[in-house]
N, C-alpha and C positions, 0 to 999 in steps of 0.2 A: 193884505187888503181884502176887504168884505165889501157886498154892497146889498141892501136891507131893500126890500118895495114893501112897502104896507098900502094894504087893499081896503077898500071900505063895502061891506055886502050889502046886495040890493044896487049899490050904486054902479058909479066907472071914474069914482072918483080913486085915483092912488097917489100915493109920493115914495121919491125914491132917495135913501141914507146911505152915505158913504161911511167908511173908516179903517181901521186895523188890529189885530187884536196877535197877540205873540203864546202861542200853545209848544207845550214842551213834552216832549215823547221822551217817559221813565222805560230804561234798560232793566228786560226780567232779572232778576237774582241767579247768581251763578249756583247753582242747586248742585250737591255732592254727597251720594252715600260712602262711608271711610268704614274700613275694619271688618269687610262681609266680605266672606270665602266665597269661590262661583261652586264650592261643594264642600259637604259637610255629609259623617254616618250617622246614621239611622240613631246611634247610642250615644252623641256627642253634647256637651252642658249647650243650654239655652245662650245663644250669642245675643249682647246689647245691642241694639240698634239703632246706629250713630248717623246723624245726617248735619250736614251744615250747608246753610250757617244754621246756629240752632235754632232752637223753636219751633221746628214742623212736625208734620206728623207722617207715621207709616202704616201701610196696609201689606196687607200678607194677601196673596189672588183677591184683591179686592174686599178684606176683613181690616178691620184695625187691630192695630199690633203695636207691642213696646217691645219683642223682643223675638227674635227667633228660636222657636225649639222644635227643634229636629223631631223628637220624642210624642209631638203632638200634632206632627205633619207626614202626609201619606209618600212613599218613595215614590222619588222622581223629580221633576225640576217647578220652580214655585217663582212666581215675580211677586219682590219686592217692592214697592214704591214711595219715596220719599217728596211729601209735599210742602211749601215753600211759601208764604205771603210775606213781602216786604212790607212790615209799619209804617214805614212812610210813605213811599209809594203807593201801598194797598196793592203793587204786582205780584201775581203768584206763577211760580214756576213748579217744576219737578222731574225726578229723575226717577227712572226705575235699572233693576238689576235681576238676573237671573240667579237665580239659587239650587242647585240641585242635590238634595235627599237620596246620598245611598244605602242602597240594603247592605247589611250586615252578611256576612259570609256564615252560613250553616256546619257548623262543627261539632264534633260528633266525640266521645270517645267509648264508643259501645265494645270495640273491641278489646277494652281493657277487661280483665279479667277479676273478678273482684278477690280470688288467692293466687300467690306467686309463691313459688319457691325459691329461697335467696337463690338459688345455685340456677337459676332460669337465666335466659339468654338474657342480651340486652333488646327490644324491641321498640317499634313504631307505630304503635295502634291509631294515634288521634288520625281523624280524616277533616277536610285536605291534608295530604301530605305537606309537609315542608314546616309544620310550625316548630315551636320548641313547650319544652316542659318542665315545670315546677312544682317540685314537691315540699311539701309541709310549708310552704311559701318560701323556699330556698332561690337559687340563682338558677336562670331557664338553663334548661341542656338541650342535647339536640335529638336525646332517646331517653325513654323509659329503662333504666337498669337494675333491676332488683338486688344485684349485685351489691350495689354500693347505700343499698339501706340496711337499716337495723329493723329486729324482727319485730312485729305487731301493726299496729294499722298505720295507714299512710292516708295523705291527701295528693290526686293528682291534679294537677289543673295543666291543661293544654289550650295555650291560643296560635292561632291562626291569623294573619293579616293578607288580606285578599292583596296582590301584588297592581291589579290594577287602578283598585278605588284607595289603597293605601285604608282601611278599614277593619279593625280586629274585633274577635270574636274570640270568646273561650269556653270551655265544656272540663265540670269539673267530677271527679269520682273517687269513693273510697277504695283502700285496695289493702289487702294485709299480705305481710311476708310469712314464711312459714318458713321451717326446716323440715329436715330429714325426722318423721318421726312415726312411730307406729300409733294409726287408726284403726286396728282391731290389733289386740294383746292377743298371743295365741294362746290358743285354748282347746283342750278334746273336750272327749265326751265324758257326762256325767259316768258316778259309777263304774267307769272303766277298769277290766281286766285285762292282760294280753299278756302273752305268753314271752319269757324269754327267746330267741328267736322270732319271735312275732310282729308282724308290723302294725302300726296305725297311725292315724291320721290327724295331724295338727295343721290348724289353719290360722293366717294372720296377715294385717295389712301393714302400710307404710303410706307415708306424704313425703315426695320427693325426694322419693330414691334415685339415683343415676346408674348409667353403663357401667362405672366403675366401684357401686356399691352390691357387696355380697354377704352373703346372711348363713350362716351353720344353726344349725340344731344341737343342743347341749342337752346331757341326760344326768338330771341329780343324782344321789344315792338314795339306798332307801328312807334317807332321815329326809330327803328333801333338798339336803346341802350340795353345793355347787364348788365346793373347795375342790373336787377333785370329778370334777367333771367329767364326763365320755362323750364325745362327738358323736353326733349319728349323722353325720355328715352337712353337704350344700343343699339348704331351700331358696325359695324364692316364697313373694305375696302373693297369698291365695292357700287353696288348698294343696296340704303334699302329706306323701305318704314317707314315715322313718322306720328303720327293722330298729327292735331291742334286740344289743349284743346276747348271743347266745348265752354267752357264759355270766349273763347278770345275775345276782344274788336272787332270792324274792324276796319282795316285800311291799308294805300297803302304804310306801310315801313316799314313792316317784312322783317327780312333777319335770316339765320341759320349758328349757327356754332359749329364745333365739338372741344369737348377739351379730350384729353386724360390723363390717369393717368400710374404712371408704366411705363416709366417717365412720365412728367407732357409735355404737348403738346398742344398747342393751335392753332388750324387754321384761318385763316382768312376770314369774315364773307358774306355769296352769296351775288347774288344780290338782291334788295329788291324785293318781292312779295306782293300781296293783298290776305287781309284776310276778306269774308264777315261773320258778326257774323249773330247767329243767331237771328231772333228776332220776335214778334206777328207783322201780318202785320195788320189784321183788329182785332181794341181792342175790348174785349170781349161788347156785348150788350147784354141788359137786358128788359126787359117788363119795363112801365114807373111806374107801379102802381104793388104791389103782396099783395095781404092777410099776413098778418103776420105769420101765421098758414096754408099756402098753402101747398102741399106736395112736391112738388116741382120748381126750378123754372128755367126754360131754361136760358140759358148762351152759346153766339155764337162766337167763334173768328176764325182765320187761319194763319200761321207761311209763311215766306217770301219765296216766290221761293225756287229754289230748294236745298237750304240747309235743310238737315234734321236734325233735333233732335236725340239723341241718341236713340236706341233702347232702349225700358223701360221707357223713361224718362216719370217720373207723372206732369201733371200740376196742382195746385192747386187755387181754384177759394175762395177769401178771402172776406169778407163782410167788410167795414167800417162802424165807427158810421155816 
Protein backbone atom coordinates (compact mmCIF):
# COMPACT_ATOMS: atom_id res chain seq x y z
CA UNK A 1 0.00 0.00 0.00
CA UNK A 2 1.22 3.73 -1.10
CA UNK A 3 -0.35 6.86 -0.42
CA UNK A 4 0.33 9.94 -3.11
CA UNK A 5 -0.33 13.92 -1.47
CA UNK A 6 -0.24 16.08 -4.54
CA UNK A 7 0.61 19.70 -3.67
CA UNK A 8 -0.44 22.72 -5.75
CA UNK A 9 2.60 25.77 -5.63
CA UNK A 10 1.89 29.09 -4.60
CA UNK A 11 -1.21 27.63 -2.87
CA UNK A 12 -2.26 25.35 0.40
CA UNK A 13 -4.41 23.64 -1.62
CA UNK A 14 -3.48 19.53 -1.67
CA UNK A 15 -5.20 16.18 -1.92
CA UNK A 16 -4.21 13.02 -0.77
CA UNK A 17 -4.28 9.24 -3.13
CA UNK A 18 -4.52 5.99 -1.82
CA UNK A 19 -3.57 2.40 -3.50
CA UNK A 20 -1.02 -0.51 -3.95
CA UNK A 21 1.29 -1.52 -6.23
CA UNK A 22 3.20 -5.17 -6.16
CA UNK A 23 7.46 -4.72 -7.05
CA UNK A 24 9.34 -7.96 -7.45
CA UNK A 25 13.06 -8.08 -6.32
CA UNK A 26 15.17 -10.19 -9.28
CA UNK A 27 18.00 -12.72 -7.57
CA UNK A 28 21.74 -11.70 -8.95
CA UNK A 29 22.90 -14.60 -11.35
CA UNK A 30 24.93 -17.24 -9.69
CA UNK A 31 28.27 -16.21 -11.43
CA UNK A 32 31.13 -19.12 -11.82
CA UNK A 33 34.77 -19.17 -13.14
CA UNK A 34 35.40 -23.24 -14.22
CA UNK A 35 38.72 -24.64 -15.58
CA UNK A 36 41.40 -21.97 -13.97
CA UNK A 37 44.29 -23.27 -11.98
CA UNK A 38 45.08 -21.02 -8.53
CA UNK A 39 48.81 -21.52 -10.55
CA UNK A 40 50.28 -21.85 -13.67
CA UNK A 41 54.54 -21.54 -14.98
CA UNK A 42 55.88 -18.88 -16.30
CA UNK A 43 56.10 -21.40 -19.93
CA UNK A 44 52.58 -22.79 -19.78
CA UNK A 45 49.98 -22.66 -23.28
CA UNK A 46 47.57 -19.60 -22.97
CA UNK A 47 44.40 -21.26 -20.75
CA UNK A 48 40.66 -20.42 -22.18
CA UNK A 49 38.77 -18.47 -20.08
CA UNK A 50 35.43 -20.07 -19.02
CA UNK A 51 32.92 -18.36 -17.08
CA UNK A 52 29.17 -19.19 -16.61
CA UNK A 53 26.58 -18.87 -17.27
CA UNK A 54 27.94 -17.67 -20.64
CA UNK A 55 28.06 -14.58 -22.03
CA UNK A 56 30.14 -12.45 -19.86
CA UNK A 57 33.12 -10.99 -19.99
CA UNK A 58 36.80 -11.22 -18.27
CA UNK A 59 39.48 -8.77 -17.06
CA UNK A 60 42.96 -9.85 -16.28
CA UNK A 61 44.11 -6.77 -12.92
CA UNK A 62 41.42 -4.88 -14.35
CA UNK A 63 42.37 -5.29 -18.48
CA UNK A 64 40.09 -7.20 -20.67
CA UNK A 65 40.86 -10.56 -21.59
CA UNK A 66 39.68 -13.84 -23.56
CA UNK A 67 42.32 -15.92 -22.33
CA UNK A 68 45.09 -16.30 -19.90
CA UNK A 69 48.77 -16.35 -20.86
CA UNK A 70 51.16 -16.88 -18.64
CA UNK A 71 53.87 -15.96 -21.26
CA UNK A 72 52.42 -12.37 -21.49
CA UNK A 73 51.97 -11.73 -17.60
CA UNK A 74 54.59 -10.73 -15.02
CA UNK A 75 55.50 -13.50 -12.03
CA UNK A 76 53.51 -13.56 -9.44
CA UNK A 77 49.80 -13.74 -8.49
CA UNK A 78 46.98 -11.81 -10.91
CA UNK A 79 43.06 -11.43 -10.24
CA UNK A 80 40.81 -12.68 -12.67
CA UNK A 81 37.37 -11.39 -12.91
CA UNK A 82 34.44 -12.73 -14.56
CA UNK A 83 31.38 -10.43 -15.14
CA UNK A 84 27.76 -11.44 -15.49
CA UNK A 85 24.29 -9.43 -16.72
CA UNK A 86 21.27 -11.36 -16.76
CA UNK A 87 18.97 -10.46 -20.14
CA UNK A 88 16.08 -10.65 -18.53
CA UNK A 89 16.49 -9.33 -15.34
CA UNK A 90 19.35 -6.65 -16.65
CA UNK A 91 21.20 -7.98 -12.98
CA UNK A 92 24.71 -8.17 -13.06
CA UNK A 93 26.87 -10.18 -10.89
CA UNK A 94 30.59 -11.39 -10.71
CA UNK A 95 33.15 -13.33 -9.58
CA UNK A 96 36.74 -13.02 -9.29
CA UNK A 97 39.85 -15.64 -8.69
CA UNK A 98 43.29 -15.47 -7.94
CA UNK A 99 45.89 -16.72 -10.30
CA UNK A 100 49.49 -16.91 -9.56
CA UNK A 101 52.46 -16.78 -12.45
CA UNK A 102 55.47 -18.89 -11.50
CA UNK A 103 59.06 -18.39 -12.34
CA UNK A 104 60.61 -21.10 -14.21
CA UNK A 105 63.54 -22.63 -12.34
CA UNK A 106 67.21 -21.44 -13.73
CA UNK A 107 69.06 -24.44 -15.23
CA UNK A 108 72.29 -24.54 -16.35
CA UNK A 109 74.44 -27.07 -18.07
CA UNK A 110 77.69 -25.18 -18.21
CA UNK A 111 79.56 -27.78 -16.62
CA UNK A 112 79.21 -30.12 -19.45
CA UNK A 113 82.15 -30.27 -21.30
CA UNK A 114 81.88 -29.82 -24.92
CA UNK A 115 84.65 -33.28 -25.58
CA UNK A 116 84.32 -36.56 -23.53
CA UNK A 117 86.09 -39.45 -23.74
CA UNK A 118 83.99 -42.69 -24.34
CA UNK A 119 86.04 -44.23 -21.39
CA UNK A 120 85.04 -40.93 -18.95
CA UNK A 121 83.08 -41.51 -15.85
CA UNK A 122 79.48 -41.36 -15.69
CA UNK A 123 78.68 -37.69 -14.46
CA UNK A 124 76.06 -35.03 -13.07
CA UNK A 125 76.80 -31.61 -14.54
CA UNK A 126 73.13 -30.16 -15.11
CA UNK A 127 72.37 -27.60 -12.03
CA UNK A 128 69.90 -27.92 -9.90
CA UNK A 129 70.77 -31.18 -9.15
CA UNK A 130 68.17 -33.85 -9.20
CA UNK A 131 66.99 -33.57 -12.87
CA UNK A 132 67.40 -36.26 -15.53
CA UNK A 133 68.87 -36.33 -19.19
CA UNK A 134 68.27 -37.01 -22.68
CA UNK A 135 70.35 -37.47 -25.40
CA UNK A 136 69.72 -37.19 -29.10
CA UNK A 137 66.17 -37.03 -27.74
CA UNK A 138 66.31 -40.58 -26.31
CA UNK A 139 64.56 -41.89 -22.83
CA UNK A 140 65.69 -39.40 -19.55
CA UNK A 141 68.39 -41.04 -17.53
CA UNK A 142 69.53 -40.00 -14.24
CA UNK A 143 73.47 -39.31 -15.51
CA UNK A 144 75.26 -38.17 -18.21
CA UNK A 145 77.50 -41.36 -19.33
CA UNK A 146 79.74 -41.30 -22.24
CA UNK A 147 79.99 -44.59 -21.74
CA UNK A 148 76.98 -45.73 -23.31
CA UNK A 149 77.25 -43.51 -26.61
CA UNK A 150 78.62 -43.99 -29.77
CA UNK A 151 81.46 -41.73 -31.05
CA UNK A 152 80.90 -38.13 -32.73
CA UNK A 153 78.57 -35.41 -31.68
CA UNK A 154 75.66 -35.78 -29.19
CA UNK A 155 72.86 -33.49 -28.05
CA UNK A 156 72.32 -33.21 -24.43
CA UNK A 157 69.28 -31.84 -23.01
CA UNK A 158 68.80 -31.60 -19.13
CA UNK A 159 65.48 -30.61 -17.41
CA UNK A 160 64.80 -29.75 -14.10
CA UNK A 161 61.28 -29.46 -12.43
CA UNK A 162 61.39 -27.28 -9.43
CA UNK A 163 59.83 -29.77 -6.58
CA UNK A 164 57.83 -27.01 -5.03
CA UNK A 165 56.01 -24.91 -8.02
CA UNK A 166 55.88 -28.47 -9.91
CA UNK A 167 57.53 -26.22 -12.91
CA UNK A 168 60.23 -27.55 -15.45
CA UNK A 169 62.86 -25.95 -17.24
CA UNK A 170 65.62 -27.38 -19.53
CA UNK A 171 69.31 -26.37 -20.72
CA UNK A 172 70.41 -27.86 -23.87
CA UNK A 173 74.35 -28.60 -25.26
CA UNK A 174 76.36 -30.15 -27.83
CA UNK A 175 78.92 -32.54 -26.65
CA UNK A 176 81.30 -35.02 -28.96
CA UNK A 177 82.68 -38.41 -27.78
CA UNK A 178 86.21 -39.13 -28.61
CA UNK A 179 88.54 -42.12 -28.25
CA UNK A 180 91.84 -42.99 -27.35
CA UNK A 181 93.72 -41.35 -30.09
CA UNK A 182 97.00 -39.53 -30.88
CA UNK A 183 96.76 -35.41 -31.32
CA UNK A 184 100.39 -34.88 -32.16
CA UNK A 185 101.92 -38.05 -34.37
CA UNK A 186 105.41 -38.26 -33.10
CA UNK A 187 107.85 -36.68 -34.68
CA UNK A 188 112.01 -35.56 -34.26
CA UNK A 189 113.83 -33.26 -35.85
CA UNK A 190 114.44 -32.40 -39.32
CA UNK A 191 117.61 -33.61 -40.84
CA UNK A 192 118.39 -35.67 -37.95
CA UNK A 193 121.81 -37.67 -37.34
CA UNK A 194 122.52 -39.67 -34.04
CA UNK A 195 124.81 -42.00 -33.47
CA UNK A 196 124.22 -45.66 -32.80
CA UNK A 197 124.28 -45.59 -29.11
CA UNK A 198 123.03 -42.31 -29.08
CA UNK A 199 119.89 -40.82 -27.95
CA UNK A 200 117.21 -38.55 -29.07
CA UNK A 201 114.15 -37.01 -28.72
CA UNK A 202 110.69 -38.02 -29.97
CA UNK A 203 107.58 -36.14 -28.97
CA UNK A 204 103.78 -37.08 -29.13
CA UNK A 205 100.20 -36.66 -27.76
CA UNK A 206 97.01 -38.61 -27.13
CA UNK A 207 93.15 -37.97 -26.33
CA UNK A 208 92.02 -40.09 -23.75
CA UNK A 209 94.55 -42.15 -22.63
CA UNK A 210 93.92 -43.96 -19.15
CA UNK A 211 96.08 -45.46 -16.02
CA UNK A 212 95.94 -48.51 -17.85
CA UNK A 213 97.17 -47.40 -21.16
CA UNK A 214 100.93 -47.73 -22.12
CA UNK A 215 102.92 -46.64 -25.19
CA UNK A 216 106.63 -48.31 -26.46
CA UNK A 217 108.86 -46.69 -28.86
CA UNK A 218 109.48 -48.95 -32.04
CA UNK A 219 112.71 -48.48 -34.22
CA UNK A 220 112.40 -49.32 -38.13
CA UNK A 221 115.26 -50.76 -40.01
CA UNK A 222 117.20 -48.82 -42.25
CA UNK A 223 114.66 -49.24 -45.20
CA UNK A 224 112.15 -47.68 -42.77
CA UNK A 225 110.26 -51.17 -42.40
CA UNK A 226 108.70 -52.12 -39.13
CA UNK A 227 108.39 -56.04 -39.84
CA UNK A 228 111.12 -56.49 -37.59
CA UNK A 229 111.09 -53.90 -35.34
CA UNK A 230 113.58 -52.98 -32.05
CA UNK A 231 111.89 -51.61 -29.01
CA UNK A 232 113.51 -48.62 -27.43
CA UNK A 233 111.51 -49.08 -24.79
CA UNK A 234 108.22 -47.35 -22.30
CA UNK A 235 107.16 -43.44 -23.30
CA UNK A 236 104.57 -41.68 -22.27
CA UNK A 237 102.78 -37.96 -24.11
CA UNK A 238 104.90 -35.40 -24.42
CA UNK A 239 108.30 -35.11 -24.78
CA UNK A 240 110.95 -38.33 -24.06
CA UNK A 241 114.15 -39.11 -24.78
CA UNK A 242 114.99 -42.99 -26.59
CA UNK A 243 119.05 -44.52 -26.78
CA UNK A 244 119.58 -46.29 -30.56
CA UNK A 245 120.76 -49.85 -29.80
CA UNK A 246 124.35 -49.85 -30.05
CA UNK A 247 124.75 -52.37 -32.30
CA UNK A 248 122.31 -50.65 -35.01
CA UNK A 249 123.48 -51.04 -38.65
CA UNK A 250 123.75 -47.38 -40.35
CA UNK A 251 121.82 -45.95 -42.44
CA UNK A 252 119.73 -42.80 -43.82
CA UNK A 253 115.90 -44.46 -43.31
CA UNK A 254 115.24 -44.92 -39.79
CA UNK A 255 112.05 -43.54 -38.81
CA UNK A 256 110.02 -44.16 -35.16
CA UNK A 257 107.00 -45.14 -34.06
CA UNK A 258 104.75 -45.49 -31.07
CA UNK A 259 102.26 -48.32 -30.48
CA UNK A 260 100.21 -48.44 -27.70
CA UNK A 261 98.46 -51.14 -25.75
CA UNK A 262 95.18 -50.80 -23.31
CA UNK A 263 93.67 -50.34 -26.09
CA UNK A 264 95.81 -51.19 -28.85
CA UNK A 265 96.97 -47.87 -30.89
CA UNK A 266 99.28 -47.54 -33.45
CA UNK A 267 100.80 -44.10 -34.67
CA UNK A 268 101.99 -43.38 -37.72
CA UNK A 269 105.75 -43.59 -38.51
CA UNK A 270 108.38 -39.84 -38.38
CA UNK A 271 110.18 -38.91 -40.72
CA UNK A 272 113.17 -40.78 -41.60
CA UNK A 273 116.52 -39.92 -39.72
CA UNK A 274 120.20 -41.25 -40.03
CA UNK A 275 121.75 -43.49 -37.97
CA UNK A 276 125.74 -43.70 -37.98
CA UNK A 277 126.83 -47.13 -36.47
CA UNK A 278 129.53 -47.50 -34.71
CA UNK A 279 132.57 -49.02 -36.08
CA UNK A 280 136.85 -49.37 -35.82
CA UNK A 281 138.14 -46.71 -38.02
CA UNK A 282 141.91 -47.67 -38.14
CA UNK A 283 142.06 -51.82 -38.03
CA UNK A 284 143.91 -53.07 -35.48
CA UNK A 285 147.91 -53.28 -36.56
CA UNK A 286 150.37 -55.48 -35.39
CA UNK A 287 154.35 -55.84 -35.59
CA UNK A 288 155.05 -58.01 -38.91
CA UNK A 289 157.28 -60.54 -37.10
CA UNK A 290 156.53 -61.69 -32.86
CA UNK A 291 158.59 -64.56 -30.95
CA UNK A 292 156.07 -67.11 -30.34
CA UNK A 293 156.70 -66.85 -26.61
CA UNK A 294 157.11 -63.02 -26.49
CA UNK A 295 155.22 -61.55 -23.48
CA UNK A 296 153.52 -59.45 -25.03
CA UNK A 297 152.53 -58.02 -28.18
CA UNK A 298 151.17 -54.35 -29.03
CA UNK A 299 147.96 -54.22 -30.98
CA UNK A 300 146.91 -50.46 -32.37
CA UNK A 301 143.37 -49.51 -33.57
CA UNK A 302 140.75 -46.27 -33.14
CA UNK A 303 136.70 -46.20 -33.37
CA UNK A 304 135.06 -43.51 -35.90
CA UNK A 305 134.47 -39.91 -34.98
CA UNK A 306 132.59 -39.06 -32.67
CA UNK A 307 130.18 -41.75 -31.99
CA UNK A 308 131.15 -43.37 -28.82
CA UNK A 309 131.10 -46.90 -27.64
CA UNK A 310 129.17 -47.77 -24.68
CA UNK A 311 130.57 -47.04 -21.41
CA UNK A 312 132.28 -50.39 -20.33
CA UNK A 313 132.24 -51.81 -23.53
CA UNK A 314 135.38 -54.49 -23.78
CA UNK A 315 137.07 -54.95 -26.89
CA UNK A 316 138.45 -58.23 -27.59
CA UNK A 317 141.62 -58.64 -29.65
CA UNK A 318 141.32 -62.54 -31.24
CA UNK A 319 144.35 -64.35 -32.91
CA UNK A 320 143.73 -66.58 -36.22
CA UNK A 321 145.34 -69.68 -37.31
Amino acid sequence: TYTVVASRDGTACTATMTGSATVTVNPLPSVSITGLPGSVCKNAAALPLTGSPAGGSFTIDDTPATSFDPATLSVGPHSVVYAYTNPTTSCSASVSQTVTVNALPTVSLSALAATYCQSAPASTPGTPAGGSYSIDGGQAVSSFDPATLSLGPHSVVYTYTDPTTTCPASASQSVSIVSLEFSQQPAVAQNLTVCANGSLTVEFNVTCASNATTFTAQLSDKDGSFANSVSLGSVSPGSNTVLIPAGTPGGEGYRLRVVGQNPALTSDRTRAFTVTALSVAQYPTTPARVCQRSDALPVTFSITGNCAFPQGNVFTVQLSN
